[in-house]
Backbone as CSV, one residue per row, in Angstrom:
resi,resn,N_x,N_y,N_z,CA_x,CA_y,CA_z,C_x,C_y,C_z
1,UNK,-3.246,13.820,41.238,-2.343,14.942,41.154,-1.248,14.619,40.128
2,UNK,-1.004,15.873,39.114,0.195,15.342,37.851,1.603,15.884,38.574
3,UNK,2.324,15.635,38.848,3.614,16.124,39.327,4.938,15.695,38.253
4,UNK,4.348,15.266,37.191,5.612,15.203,36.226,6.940,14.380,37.025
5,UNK,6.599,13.757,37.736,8.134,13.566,38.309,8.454,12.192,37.749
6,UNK,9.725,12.042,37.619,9.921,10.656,36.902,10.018,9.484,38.084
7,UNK,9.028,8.274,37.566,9.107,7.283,38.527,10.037,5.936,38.478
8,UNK,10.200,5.861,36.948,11.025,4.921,36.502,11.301,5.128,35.057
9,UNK,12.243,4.158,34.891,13.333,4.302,33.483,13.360,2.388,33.004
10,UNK,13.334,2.323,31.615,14.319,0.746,31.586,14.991,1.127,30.747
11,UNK,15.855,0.117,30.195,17.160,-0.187,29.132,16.986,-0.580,28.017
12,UNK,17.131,-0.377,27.059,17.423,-1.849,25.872,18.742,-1.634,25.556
13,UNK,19.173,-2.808,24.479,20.598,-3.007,23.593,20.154,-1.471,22.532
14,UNK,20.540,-0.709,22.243,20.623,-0.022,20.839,19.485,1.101,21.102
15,UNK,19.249,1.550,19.968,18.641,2.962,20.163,16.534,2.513,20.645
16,UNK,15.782,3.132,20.707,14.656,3.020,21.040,14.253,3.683,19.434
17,UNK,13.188,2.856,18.393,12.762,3.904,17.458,10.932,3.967,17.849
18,UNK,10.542,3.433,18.449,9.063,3.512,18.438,8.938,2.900,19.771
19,UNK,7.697,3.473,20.349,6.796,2.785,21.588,5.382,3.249,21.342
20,UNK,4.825,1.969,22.386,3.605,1.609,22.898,2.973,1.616,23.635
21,UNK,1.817,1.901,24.139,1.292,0.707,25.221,0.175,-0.158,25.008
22,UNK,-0.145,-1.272,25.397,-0.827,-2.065,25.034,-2.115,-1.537,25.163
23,UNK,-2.929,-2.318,24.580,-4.597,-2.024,24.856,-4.996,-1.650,26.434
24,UNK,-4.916,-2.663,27.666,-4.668,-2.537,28.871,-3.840,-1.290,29.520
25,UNK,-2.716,-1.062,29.102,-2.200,0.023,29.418,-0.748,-0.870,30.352
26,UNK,-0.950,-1.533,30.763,-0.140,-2.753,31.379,0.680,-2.804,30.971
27,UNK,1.383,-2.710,29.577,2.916,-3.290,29.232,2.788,-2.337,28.050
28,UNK,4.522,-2.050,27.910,5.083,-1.301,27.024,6.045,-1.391,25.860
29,UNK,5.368,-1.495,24.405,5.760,-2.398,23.729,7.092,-1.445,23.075
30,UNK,8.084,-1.994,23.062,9.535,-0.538,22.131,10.006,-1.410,21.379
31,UNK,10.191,-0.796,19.711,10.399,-0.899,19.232,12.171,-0.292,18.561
32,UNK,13.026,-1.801,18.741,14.569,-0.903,18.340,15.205,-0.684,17.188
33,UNK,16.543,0.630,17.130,16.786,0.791,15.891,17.227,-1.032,15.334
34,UNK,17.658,-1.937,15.957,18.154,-3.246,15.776,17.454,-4.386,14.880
35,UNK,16.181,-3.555,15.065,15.412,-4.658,14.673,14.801,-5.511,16.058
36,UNK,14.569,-5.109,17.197,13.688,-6.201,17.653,12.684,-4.967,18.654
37,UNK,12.006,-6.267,19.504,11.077,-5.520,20.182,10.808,-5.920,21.195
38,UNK,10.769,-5.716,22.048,10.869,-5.628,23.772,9.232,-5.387,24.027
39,UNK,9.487,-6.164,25.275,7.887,-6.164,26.128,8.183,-5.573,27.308
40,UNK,7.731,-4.166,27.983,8.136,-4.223,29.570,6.585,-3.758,30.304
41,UNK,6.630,-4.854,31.017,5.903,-4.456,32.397,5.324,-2.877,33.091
42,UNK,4.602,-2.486,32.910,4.807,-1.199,33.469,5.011,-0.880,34.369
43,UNK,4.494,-1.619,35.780,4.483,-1.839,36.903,5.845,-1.617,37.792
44,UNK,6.294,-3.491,37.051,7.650,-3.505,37.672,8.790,-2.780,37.373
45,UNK,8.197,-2.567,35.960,9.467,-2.016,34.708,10.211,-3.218,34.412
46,UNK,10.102,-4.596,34.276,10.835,-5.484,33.815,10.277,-5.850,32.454
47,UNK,11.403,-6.601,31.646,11.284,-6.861,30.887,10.791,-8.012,30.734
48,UNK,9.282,-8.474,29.867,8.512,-9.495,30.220,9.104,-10.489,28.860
49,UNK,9.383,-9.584,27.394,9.899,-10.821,26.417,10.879,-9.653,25.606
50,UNK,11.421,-10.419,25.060,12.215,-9.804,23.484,12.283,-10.421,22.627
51,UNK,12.078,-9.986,21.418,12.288,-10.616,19.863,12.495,-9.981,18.916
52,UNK,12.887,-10.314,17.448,13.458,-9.888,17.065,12.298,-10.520,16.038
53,UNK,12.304,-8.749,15.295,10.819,-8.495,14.029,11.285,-9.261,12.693
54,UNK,9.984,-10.322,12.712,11.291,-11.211,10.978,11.519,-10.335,10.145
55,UNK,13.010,-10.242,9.807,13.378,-9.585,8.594,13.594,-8.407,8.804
56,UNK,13.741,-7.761,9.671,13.744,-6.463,10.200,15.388,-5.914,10.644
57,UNK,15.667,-4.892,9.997,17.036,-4.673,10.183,17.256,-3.676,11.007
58,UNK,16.235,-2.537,10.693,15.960,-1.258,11.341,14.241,-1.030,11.933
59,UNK,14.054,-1.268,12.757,12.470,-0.773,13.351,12.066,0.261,13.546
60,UNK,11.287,0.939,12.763,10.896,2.068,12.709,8.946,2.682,13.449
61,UNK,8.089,1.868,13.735,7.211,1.850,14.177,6.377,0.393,14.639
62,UNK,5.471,1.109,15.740,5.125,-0.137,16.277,3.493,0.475,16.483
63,UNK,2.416,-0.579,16.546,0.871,-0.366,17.300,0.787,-1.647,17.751
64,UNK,-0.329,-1.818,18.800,-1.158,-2.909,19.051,-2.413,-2.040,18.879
65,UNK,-3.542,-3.085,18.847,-4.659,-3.224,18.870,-5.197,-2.774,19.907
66,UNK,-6.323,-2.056,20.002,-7.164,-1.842,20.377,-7.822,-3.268,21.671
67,UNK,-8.125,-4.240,21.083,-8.348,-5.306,21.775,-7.388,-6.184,21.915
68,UNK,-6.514,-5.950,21.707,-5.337,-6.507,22.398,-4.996,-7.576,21.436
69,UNK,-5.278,-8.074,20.316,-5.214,-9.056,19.874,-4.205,-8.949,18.673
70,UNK,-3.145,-8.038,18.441,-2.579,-7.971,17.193,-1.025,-6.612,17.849
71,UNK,-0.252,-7.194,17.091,1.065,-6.202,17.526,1.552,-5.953,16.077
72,UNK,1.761,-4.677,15.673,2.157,-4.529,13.931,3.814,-4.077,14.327
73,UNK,4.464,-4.057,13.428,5.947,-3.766,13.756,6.046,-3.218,12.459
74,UNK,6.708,-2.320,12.240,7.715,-1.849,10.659,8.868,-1.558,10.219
75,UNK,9.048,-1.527,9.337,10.926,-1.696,9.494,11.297,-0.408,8.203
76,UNK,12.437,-0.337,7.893,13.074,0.905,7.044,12.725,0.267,5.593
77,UNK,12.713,-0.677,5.493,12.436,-1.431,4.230,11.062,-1.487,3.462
78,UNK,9.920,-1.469,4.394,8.635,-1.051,3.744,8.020,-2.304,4.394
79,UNK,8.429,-2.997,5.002,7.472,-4.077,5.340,7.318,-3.921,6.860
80,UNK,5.842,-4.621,7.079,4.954,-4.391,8.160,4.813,-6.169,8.605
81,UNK,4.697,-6.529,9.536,4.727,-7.620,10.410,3.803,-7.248,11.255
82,UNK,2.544,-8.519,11.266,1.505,-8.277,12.576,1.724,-9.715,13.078
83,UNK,1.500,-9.063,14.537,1.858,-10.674,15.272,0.813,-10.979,16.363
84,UNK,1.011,-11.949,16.367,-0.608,-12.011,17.143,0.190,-11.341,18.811
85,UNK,-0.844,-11.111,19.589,0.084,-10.302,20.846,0.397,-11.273,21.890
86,UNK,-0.715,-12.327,22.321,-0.205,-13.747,22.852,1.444,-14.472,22.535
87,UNK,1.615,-14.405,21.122,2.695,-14.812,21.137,3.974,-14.164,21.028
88,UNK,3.600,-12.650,21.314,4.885,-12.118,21.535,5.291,-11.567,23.223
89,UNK,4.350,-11.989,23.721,4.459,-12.343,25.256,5.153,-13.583,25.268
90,UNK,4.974,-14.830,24.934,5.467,-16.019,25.556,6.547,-16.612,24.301
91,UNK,6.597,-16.384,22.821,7.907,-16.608,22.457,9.107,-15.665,21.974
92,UNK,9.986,-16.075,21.899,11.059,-15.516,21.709,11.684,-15.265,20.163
93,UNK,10.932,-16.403,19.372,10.849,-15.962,17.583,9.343,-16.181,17.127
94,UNK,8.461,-15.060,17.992,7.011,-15.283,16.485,7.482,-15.018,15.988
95,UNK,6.078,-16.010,15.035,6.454,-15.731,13.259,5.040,-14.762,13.395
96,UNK,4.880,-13.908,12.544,4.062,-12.933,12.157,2.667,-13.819,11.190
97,UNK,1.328,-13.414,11.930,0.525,-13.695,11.353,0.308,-13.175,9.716
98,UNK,0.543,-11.765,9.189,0.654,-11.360,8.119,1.855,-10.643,7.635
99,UNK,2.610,-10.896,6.969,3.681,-9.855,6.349,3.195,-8.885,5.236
100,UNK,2.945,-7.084,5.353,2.351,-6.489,4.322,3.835,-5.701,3.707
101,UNK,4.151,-6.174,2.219,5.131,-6.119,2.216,4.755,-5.306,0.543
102,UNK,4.314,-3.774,0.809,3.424,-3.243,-0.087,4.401,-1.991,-0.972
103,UNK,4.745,-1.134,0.359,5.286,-0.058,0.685,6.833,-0.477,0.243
104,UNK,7.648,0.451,-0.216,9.140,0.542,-1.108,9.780,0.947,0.218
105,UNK,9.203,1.878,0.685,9.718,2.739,1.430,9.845,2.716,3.198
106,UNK,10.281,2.566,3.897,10.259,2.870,5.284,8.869,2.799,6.226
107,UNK,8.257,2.185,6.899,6.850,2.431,7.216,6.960,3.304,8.559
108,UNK,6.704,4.381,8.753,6.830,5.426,10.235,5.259,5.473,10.920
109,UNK,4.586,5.253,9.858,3.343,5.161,11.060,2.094,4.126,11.052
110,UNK,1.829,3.513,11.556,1.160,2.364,11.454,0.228,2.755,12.984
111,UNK,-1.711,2.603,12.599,-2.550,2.568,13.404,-3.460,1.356,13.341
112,UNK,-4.122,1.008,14.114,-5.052,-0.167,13.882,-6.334,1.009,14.205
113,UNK,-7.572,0.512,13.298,-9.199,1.492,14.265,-9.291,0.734,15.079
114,UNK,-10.699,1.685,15.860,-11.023,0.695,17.453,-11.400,-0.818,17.231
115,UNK,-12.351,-1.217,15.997,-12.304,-2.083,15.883,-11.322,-3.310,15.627
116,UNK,-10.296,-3.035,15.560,-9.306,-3.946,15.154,-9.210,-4.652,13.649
117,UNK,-9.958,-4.134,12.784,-10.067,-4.428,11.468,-9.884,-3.891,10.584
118,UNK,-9.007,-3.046,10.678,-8.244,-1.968,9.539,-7.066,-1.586,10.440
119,UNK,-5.587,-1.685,9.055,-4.294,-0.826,9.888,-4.490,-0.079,8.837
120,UNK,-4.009,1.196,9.201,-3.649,2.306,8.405,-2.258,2.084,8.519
121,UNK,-1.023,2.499,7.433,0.030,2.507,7.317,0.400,3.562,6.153
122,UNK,1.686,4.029,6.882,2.170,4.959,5.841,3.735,5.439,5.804
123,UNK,4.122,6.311,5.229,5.629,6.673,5.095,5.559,7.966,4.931
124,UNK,6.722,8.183,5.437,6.583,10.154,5.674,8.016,10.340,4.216
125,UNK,8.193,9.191,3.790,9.323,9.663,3.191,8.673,9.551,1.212
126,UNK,7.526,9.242,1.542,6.833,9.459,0.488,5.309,9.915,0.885
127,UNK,5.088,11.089,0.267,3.464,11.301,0.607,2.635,10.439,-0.066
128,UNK,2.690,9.843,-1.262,1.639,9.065,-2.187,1.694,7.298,-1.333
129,UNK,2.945,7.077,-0.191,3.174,6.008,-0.046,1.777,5.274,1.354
130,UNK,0.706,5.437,1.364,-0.243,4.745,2.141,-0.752,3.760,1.848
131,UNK,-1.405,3.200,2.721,-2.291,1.792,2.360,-3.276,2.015,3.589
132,UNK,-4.244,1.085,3.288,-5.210,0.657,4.412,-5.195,-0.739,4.239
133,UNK,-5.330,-1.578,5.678,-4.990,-3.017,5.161,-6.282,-4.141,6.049
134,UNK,-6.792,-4.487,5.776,-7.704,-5.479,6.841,-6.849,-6.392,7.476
135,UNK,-6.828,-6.246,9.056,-6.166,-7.308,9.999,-6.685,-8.524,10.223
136,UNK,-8.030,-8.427,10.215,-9.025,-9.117,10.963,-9.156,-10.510,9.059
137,UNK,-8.461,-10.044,8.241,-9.248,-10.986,7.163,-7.836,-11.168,6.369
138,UNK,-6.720,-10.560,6.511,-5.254,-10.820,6.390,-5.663,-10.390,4.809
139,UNK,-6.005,-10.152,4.232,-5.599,-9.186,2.598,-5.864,-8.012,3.022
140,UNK,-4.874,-7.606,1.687,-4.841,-6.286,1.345,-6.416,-5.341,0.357
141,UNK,-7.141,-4.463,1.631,-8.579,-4.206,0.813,-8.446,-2.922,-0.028
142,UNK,-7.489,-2.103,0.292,-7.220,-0.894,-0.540,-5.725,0.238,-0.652
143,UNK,-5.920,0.536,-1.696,-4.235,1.303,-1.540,-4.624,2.667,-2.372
144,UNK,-4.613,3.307,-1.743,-4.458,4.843,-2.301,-3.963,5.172,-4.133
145,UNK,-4.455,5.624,-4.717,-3.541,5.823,-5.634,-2.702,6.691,-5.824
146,UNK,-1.771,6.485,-6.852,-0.517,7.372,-7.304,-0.694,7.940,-7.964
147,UNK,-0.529,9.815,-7.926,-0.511,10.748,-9.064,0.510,11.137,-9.546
């Protein structure tokens, strides 16, 4: 039965710019205007980790993976951070398996496919500004061109 009713709420420091939920459905990844990113529990609603996205001043979008194996973060600056998802459960500064640092511009939407081997990324503040990026092999396999 859907009854819309609210069951719970959490907190962070600063504004909320993006959320998640994991592959599982289990935890809820938010992404802040601050620059970091919070893990919560869905369950309990607690907060399981926090960190802070390298280099990230403003956070503007977030995905995980499909199989659970990859967390992308983006910031106002154009760069994208994937982190493996293990270690943004248990530390408090990953370092990011790839930095895609392609885009000039702001990254607002970032997808992984089901397979986990392509992110799509893009910017709403430029239409020509996309990429497609391989996760699974850490280069960059194609970028849209500019007209």
């Amino acid at each position: 039965m859907k009854t819309k009713e609210l069951i719970g709420s959490t907190k962070i420091n600063g504004r909320v710019a993006a959320s998640t939920f994991s592959s599982d459905s289990k935890k809820v990844y938010a992404s802040s205007g601050d620059g970091e990113v919070y893990v919560w529990d869905v369950n309990s609603r607690k907060c399981l980790n926090r960190f802070a996205d390298e280099g990230s001043l403003y956070g503007l979008s977030i995905a995980t993976s499909r199989k659970g194996q990859n967390v992308a973060c983006s910031s106002n600056c154009g760069v994208v951070n994937i982190y493996n998802q293990d270690s943004c459960l248990q530390e408090t500064n990953p370092k990011p398996v790839k930095a895609i640092m392609k885009l000039v511009t702001g990254v607002t939407s970032l997808t992984f496919n089901p397979t986990t081997e392509i992110l799509a990324i893009a910017s709403e503040k430029n239409e020509r500004s996309s990429q497609i990026d391989s996760s699974s092999f850490l280069y960059s396999i194609f970028k849209l061109p500019r007209h």
